[in-house]
N, C-alpha and C positions, 0 to 999 in steps of 0.2 A: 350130321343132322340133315334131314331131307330140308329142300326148299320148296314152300311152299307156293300154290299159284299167286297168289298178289303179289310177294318175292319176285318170281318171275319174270312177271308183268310189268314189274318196276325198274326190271332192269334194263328195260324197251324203253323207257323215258323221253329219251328223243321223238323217238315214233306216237307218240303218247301227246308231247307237248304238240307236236306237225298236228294229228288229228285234234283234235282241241282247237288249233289259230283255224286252219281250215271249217271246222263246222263253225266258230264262230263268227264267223267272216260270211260263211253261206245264211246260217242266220242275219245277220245283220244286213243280205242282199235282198232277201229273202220279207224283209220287214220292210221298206222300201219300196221293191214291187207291189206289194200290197196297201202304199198310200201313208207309210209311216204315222199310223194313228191320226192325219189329217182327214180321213175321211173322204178326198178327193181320190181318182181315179192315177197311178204313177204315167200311166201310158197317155191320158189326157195331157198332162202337163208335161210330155216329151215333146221335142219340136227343134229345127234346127237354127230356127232364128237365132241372134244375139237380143233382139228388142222387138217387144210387138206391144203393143196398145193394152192400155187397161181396157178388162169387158168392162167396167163399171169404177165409178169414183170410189175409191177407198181410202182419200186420205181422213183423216181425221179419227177412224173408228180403235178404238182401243182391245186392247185383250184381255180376258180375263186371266185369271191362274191357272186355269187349266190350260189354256190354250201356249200360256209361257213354257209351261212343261212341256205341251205335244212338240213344241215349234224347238226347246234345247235336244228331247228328246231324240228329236229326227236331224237334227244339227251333228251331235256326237255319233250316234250311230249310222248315218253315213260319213263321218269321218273312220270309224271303225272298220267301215264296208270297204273304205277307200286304201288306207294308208296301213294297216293290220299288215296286208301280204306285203308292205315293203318293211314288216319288222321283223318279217318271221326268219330272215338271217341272222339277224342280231339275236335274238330268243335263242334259236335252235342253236348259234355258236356255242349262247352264253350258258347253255342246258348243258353243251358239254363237257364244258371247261369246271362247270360244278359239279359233273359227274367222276372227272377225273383228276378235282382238286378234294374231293371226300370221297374215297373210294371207300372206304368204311363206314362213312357217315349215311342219312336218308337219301330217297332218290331227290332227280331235280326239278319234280314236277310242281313242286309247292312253291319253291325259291325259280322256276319261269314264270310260274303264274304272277306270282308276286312283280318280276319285273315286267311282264306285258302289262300287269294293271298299273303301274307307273307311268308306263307308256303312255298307257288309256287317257289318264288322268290329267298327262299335258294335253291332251285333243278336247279332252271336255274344259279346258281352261279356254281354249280358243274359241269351242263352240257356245259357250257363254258371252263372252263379247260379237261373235255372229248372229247370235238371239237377237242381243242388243240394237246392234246395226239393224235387223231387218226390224224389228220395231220402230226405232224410229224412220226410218226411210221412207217405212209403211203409213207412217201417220202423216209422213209430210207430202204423200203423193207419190213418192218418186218407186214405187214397189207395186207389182200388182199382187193384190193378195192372194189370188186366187192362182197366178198361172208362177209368184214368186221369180220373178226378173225388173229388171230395170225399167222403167217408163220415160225417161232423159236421154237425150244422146248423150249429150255431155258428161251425164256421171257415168254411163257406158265406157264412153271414149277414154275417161279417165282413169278407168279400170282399168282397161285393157293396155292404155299405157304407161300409168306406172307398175302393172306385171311385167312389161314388155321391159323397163327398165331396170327392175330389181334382179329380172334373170341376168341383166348382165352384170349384177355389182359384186363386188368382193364380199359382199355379209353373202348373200348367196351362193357363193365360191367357195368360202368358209361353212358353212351350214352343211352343203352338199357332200363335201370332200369328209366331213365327221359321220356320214350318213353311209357312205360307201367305203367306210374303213372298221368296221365294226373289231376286229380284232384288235385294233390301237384304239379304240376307246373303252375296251373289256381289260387290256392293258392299264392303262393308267388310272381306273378309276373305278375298278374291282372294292365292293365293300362285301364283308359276310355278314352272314343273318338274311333272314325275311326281308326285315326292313332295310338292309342293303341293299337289297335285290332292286324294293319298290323305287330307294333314290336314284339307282344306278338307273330304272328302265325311266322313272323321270326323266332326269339327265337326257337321258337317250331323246325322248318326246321332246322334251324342246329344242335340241339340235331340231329336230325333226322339223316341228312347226315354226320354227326361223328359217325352213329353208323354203316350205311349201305354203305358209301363208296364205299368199299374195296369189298363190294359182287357184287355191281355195275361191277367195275370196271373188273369182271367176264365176262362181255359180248366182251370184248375183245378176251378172249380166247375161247369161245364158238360163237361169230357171234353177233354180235352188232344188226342183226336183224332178230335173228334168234328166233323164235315166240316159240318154246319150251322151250330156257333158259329163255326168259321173262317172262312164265309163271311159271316155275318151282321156279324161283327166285321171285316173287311177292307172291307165296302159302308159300315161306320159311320167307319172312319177315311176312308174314302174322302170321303167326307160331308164330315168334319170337317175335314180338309182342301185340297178341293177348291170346296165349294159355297160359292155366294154366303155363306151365312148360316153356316156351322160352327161359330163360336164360338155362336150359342145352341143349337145344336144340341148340343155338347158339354152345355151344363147344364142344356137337357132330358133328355138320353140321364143326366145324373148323377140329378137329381130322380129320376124312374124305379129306377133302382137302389138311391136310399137306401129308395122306398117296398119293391123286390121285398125289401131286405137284413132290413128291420122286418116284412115279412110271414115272410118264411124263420125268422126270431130269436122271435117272437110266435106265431103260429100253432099251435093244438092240434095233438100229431103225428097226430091220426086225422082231423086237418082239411085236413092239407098233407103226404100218404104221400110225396109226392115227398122231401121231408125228413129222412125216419128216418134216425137215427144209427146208426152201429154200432159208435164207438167215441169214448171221451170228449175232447172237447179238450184235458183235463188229460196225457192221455198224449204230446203234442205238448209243451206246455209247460212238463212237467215239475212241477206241481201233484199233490199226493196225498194 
């Protein structure tokens, strides 16, 4: 029986699923550059500070529903911009491991898809509690709406150094080490079907997001849409779980943070302008 072109084409799978994470990754940089449906300028809101001053008082102002949507929206899909290419090992393995555990059976490009949207779906769990945060942060001052970074030292410093400490703790260790072993967790925790597919690349997402959290959570104090921490922090996860060495990398890149978080906490304000507060911590916290 002749084989047909889609036949073919299907049996390129791998190559198939590669093109697919790849455009959807350029898409989702690609959305981003373009102001992620904020309406603001990506390149405006780039900057190397860690903290700069509200242009304008913004606590108190609320959002509408649309604006919830724009703000989860641009949440998840720069997590997908970011953390996508450090799945696409685990995908591309697990495409072939289904290719050549049903060599009879359909290609694997329905059952990858299915596990990257598992994937997907732990990042959009995170990115809904990051919504949350920068809502309220925003309302209590402590966020500038407009440039989306920190306006406190303090909750800066706080940032930066419990990132600086989580890189070095054992859940981190743990997190990491299930991240850069993709074939011993395609081992142990292989389900068939579609919707095996979807829990296993779940699975997979929350190792993930136990391990990168807290680095995420960096974009706070750098600019939420500020296109040089996204990319700095995408080449660093990149790093961490890809390269030979990434676990000391991880607590290098932690050391580093605990010293910026004690510089940012310590530092005269006319010695570190990047810093200036413009609004007290205690209004976050609820402190008076």
């Amino acid at each position: 029986m002749s084989v047909t072109t889609v036949e073919t084409l299907l049996k390129h799978d791998r190559a198939i699923v590669a093109a697919g994470l790849a455009a959807t990754t350029l898409l989702a940089w690609l959305y981003l550059l373009t102001g992620a449906g904020t309406g603001m300028d990506a390149v405006a809101m780039t900057s190397l500070k860690v903290l700069g001053r509200m242009a304008m008082p913004m606590g108190g102002t609320g959002w509408s529903v649309s604006y919830w949507f724009i703000m989860l929206a641009m949440w998840w899909i720069m997590m997908i911009a970011m953390m996508l290419p450090t799945a696409a090992p685990a995908v591309l393995l697990y495409t072939r491991v289904h290719r050549h555990s049903h060599q009879t059976g359909p290609a694997s490009t329905i059952p990858a898809a299915a596990f990257t949207f598992g994937y997907l779906v732990a990042w959009l769990g995170f990115s809904v509690v990051a919504t949350m945060l920068q809502a309220a942060m925003e309302r209590a001052g402590l966020l500038d709406r407009m440039m989306m970074w920190t306006t406190d030292r303090t909750l800066t410093a706080g940032i930066l150094l419990a990132t600086g400490l989580f890189q070095l703790s054992p859940l981190k260790s743990a997190c990491l080490d299930h991240c850069r072993r993709p074939v011993e967790f395609l081992t142990r925790n292989w389900r068939n079907g579609t919707l095996g597919a979807v829990r296993m690349g779940l699975h997979h997402g929350a190792y993930c997001v136990g391990c990168c959290w807290l680095l995420m959570a960096l974009m706070f104090a750098g600019g939420a849409m500020n296109l040089i921490w996204i990319a700095g922090l995408t080449i660093l996860v990149l790093v961490e779980k890809l390269a030979p060495h990434g676990g000391r990398t991880a607590k290098a890149i932690g050391l580093l943070l605990i010293v910026a978080g004690t510089y940012v906490l310590l530092a005269p304000a006319n010695a570190a302008p990047m810093c200036k507060a413009s609004a007290p911590l205690s209004t976050f916290v609820g402190v008076h």
